[in-house]
ZAVO-793735 format. One line per 5 residues: number of its first residue (from 1); their letters; for each residue y, x, z of C-alpha. Coordinates in pm, whole numbers, plus 50000, padded with zeros to 5 digits. Last residue first. Layout:
BEGIN
NUM) a) Y X Z | ...
REM end
This chain:
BEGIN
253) xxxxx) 56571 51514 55956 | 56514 51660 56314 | 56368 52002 56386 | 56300 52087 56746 | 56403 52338 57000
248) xxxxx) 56311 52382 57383 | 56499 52567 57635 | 56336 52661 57977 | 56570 52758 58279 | 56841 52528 58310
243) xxxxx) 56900 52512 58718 | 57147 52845 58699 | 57433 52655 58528 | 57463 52435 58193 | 57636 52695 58018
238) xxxxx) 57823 52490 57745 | 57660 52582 57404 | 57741 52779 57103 | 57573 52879 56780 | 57394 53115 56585
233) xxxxx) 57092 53024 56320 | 56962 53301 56052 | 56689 53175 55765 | 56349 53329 55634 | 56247 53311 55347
228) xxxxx) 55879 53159 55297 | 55926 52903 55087 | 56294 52791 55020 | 56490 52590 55282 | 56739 52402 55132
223) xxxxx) 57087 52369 55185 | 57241 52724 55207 | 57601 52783 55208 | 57688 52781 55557 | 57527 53129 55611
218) xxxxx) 57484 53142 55938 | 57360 52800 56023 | 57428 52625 56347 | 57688 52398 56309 | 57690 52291 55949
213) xxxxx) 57278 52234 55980 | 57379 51946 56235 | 57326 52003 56621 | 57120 51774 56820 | 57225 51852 57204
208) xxxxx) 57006 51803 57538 | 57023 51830 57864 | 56836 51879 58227 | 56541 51729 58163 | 56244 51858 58486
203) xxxxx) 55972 52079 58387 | 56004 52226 58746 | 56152 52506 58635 | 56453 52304 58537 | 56530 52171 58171
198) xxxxx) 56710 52175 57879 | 56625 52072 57493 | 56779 52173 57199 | 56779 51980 56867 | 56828 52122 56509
193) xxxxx) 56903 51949 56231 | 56703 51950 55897 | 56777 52168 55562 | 56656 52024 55302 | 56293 52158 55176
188) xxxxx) 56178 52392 54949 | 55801 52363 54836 | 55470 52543 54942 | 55541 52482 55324 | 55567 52796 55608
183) xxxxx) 55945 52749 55588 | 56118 52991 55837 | 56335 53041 56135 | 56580 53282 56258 | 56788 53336 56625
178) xxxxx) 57077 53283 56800 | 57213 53105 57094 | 57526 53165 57236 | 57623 53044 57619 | 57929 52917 57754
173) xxxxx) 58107 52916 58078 | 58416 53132 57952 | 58397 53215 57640 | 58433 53560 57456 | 58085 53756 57477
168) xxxxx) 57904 53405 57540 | 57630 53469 57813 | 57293 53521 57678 | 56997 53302 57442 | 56792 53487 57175
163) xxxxx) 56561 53298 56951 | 56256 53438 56750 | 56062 53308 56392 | 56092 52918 56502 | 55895 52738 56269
158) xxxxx) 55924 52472 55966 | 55608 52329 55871 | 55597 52069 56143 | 55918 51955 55932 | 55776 51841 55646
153) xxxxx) 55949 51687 55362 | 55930 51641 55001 | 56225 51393 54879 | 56411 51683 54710 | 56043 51770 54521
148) xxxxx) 56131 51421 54272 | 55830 51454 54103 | 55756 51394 53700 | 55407 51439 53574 | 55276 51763 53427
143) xxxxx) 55378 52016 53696 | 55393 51769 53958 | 55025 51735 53980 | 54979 52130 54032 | 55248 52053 54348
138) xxxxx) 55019 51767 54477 | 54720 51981 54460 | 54911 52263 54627 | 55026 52020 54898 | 54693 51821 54976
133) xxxxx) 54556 51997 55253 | 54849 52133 55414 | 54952 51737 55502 | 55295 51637 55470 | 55302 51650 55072
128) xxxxx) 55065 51339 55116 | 55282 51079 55182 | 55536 51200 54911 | 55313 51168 54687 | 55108 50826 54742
123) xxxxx) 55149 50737 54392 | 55071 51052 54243 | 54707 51090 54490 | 54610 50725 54399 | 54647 50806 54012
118) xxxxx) 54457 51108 54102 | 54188 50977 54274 | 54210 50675 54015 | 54153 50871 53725 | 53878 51111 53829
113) xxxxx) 53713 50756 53881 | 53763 50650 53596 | 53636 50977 53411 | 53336 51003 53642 | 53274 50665 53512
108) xxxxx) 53299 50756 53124 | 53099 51084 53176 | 52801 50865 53355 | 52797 50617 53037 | 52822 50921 52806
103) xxxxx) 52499 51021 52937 | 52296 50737 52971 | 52415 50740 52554 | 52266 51064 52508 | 51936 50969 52450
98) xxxxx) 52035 50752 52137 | 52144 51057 51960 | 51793 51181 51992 | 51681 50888 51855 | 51899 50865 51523
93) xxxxx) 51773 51180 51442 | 51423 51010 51390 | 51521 50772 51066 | 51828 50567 51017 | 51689 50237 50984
88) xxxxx) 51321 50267 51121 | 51468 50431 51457 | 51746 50193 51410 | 51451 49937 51435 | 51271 50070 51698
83) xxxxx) 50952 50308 51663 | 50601 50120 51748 | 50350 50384 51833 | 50019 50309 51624 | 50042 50683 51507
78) xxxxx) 50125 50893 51831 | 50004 50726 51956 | 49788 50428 51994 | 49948 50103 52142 | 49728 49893 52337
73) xxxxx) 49826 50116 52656 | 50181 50017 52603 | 50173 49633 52563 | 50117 49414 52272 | 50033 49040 52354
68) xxxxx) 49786 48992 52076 | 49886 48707 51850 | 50069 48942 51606 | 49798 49158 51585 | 49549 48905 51439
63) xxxxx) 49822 48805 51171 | 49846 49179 51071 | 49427 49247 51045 | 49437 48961 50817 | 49776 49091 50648
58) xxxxx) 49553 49441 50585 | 49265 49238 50508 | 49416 49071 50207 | 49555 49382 50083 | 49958 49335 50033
53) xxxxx) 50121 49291 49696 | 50417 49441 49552 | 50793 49298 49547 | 50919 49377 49872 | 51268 49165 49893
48) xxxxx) 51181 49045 50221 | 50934 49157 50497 | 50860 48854 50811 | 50489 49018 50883 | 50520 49371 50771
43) xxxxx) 50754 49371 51076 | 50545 49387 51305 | 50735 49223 51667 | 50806 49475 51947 | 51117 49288 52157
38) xxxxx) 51355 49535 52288 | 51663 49195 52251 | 51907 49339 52033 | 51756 49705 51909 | 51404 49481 51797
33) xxxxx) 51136 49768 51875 | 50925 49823 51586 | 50524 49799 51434 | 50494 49757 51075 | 50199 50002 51052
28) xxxxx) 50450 50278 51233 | 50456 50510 50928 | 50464 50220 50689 | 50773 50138 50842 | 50931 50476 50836
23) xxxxx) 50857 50526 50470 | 50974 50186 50369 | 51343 50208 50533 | 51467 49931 50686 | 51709 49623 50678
18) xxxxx) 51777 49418 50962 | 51796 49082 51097 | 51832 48933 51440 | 51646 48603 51521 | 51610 48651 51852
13) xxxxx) 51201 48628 51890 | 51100 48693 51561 | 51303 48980 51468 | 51365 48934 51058 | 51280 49225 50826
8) xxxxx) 51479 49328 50497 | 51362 49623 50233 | 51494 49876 50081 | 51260 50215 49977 | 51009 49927 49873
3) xxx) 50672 49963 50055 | 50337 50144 49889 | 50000 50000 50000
REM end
């Protein structure tokens, strides 16, 4: 029996209908996998447009298999084993492409989800920038997609480098305070204000005073903090006797 190079098969059980090439369907004996519903049906058994004639007992032996309930141990490979229609279609390449579509589906989610961290990690910005954790991250992200880095803040990343307190060389009952500090963040930041605390040896308050950048900076002209530089403070404070012992400092915003 020779087959037509073209010729048209109909899937019994959803109707669907494909065309096929001979050689591949007489190398199955008929036998395919429907692509839309993963039926096996033969497909000797609904041909069109073949124009030769079958042997008699090859379409006996075909009806007899078509009311046999096929399953994979009545299948005989590697020569009996039923291929699938695009198998039939576009020959055996086509199934190795087929393998990789598991694949693609696992590379599309990891996409999405890739997508939404980082979606999640733009919008929540300048959230995040307070965290060490997430600050180079967040900086890399800023380097394709527009941040505004004068609203990055954090202040626990700002320290006190040293601090000198003594009598004022000029004032009467006054003290001067000097000393440096530093941004330990990844980014600039503005310039916060600086609070001093007061109290007794007993842990006691005593006083305190928030002082504005314009007050205590050296070098008046600086209004962010840049990475790692480190930045000169002086100023002057009423000497609040012999009972303020400990002196605390804080950054403000």
């Amino acid at each position: 029996m020779k087959l037509s190079d073209t010729i048209q098969t109909t899937c019994p059980h959803c109707g669907s209908i494909f065309r096929l090439s001979g050689d591949q369907l007489e190398s199955a004996r008929g036998k395919v996998r429907c692509g839309e519903c993963s039926q096996i049906f033969n497909a000797l058994l609904s041909l069109e447009n073949y124009t030769g004639e079958f042997d008699e007992s090859l379409i006996q032996q075909q009806q007899a298999e078509k009311n046999t309930v096929l399953s994979d141990t009545q299948i005989a490979p590697p020569v009996d084993e039923p291929v699938t229609l695009k198998q039939a279609m576009y020959g055996e390449n086509h199934k190795s492409s087929s393998s990789f579509k598991p694949l693609l589906w696992v590379a599309g989610i990891l996409l999405l989800v890739i997508t939404v961290i980082i979606q999640t990690v733009y919008y929540q910005r300048y959230t995040l920038i307070s965290s060490p954790h997430y600050q180079q991250q967040i900086l890399n992200l800023c380097q394709v997609l527009p941040c505004d880095e004068s609203r990055f803040s954090n202040l626990a990343q700002i320290k006190i480098l040293d601090r000198n307190i003594f009598t004022h060389p000029t004032r009467k009952d006054a003290l001067m305070v000097s000393g440096s500090f530093v941004n330990k963040a990844s980014f600039s930041q503005a310039v916060p204000s600086l609070l001093i605390n007061l109290s007794d040896s007993q842990g006691n308050f005593i006083a305190n005073r928030l002082f504005k950048s314009e007050e205590f900076l050296a070098d008046i002209t600086i209004n962010r903090l840049k990475p790692g530089k480190p930045v000169q403070f002086r100023l002057e404070i009423i000497d609040p006797g012999n009972e303020a012992l400990a002196y605390e400092f804080e950054f403000y915003s």
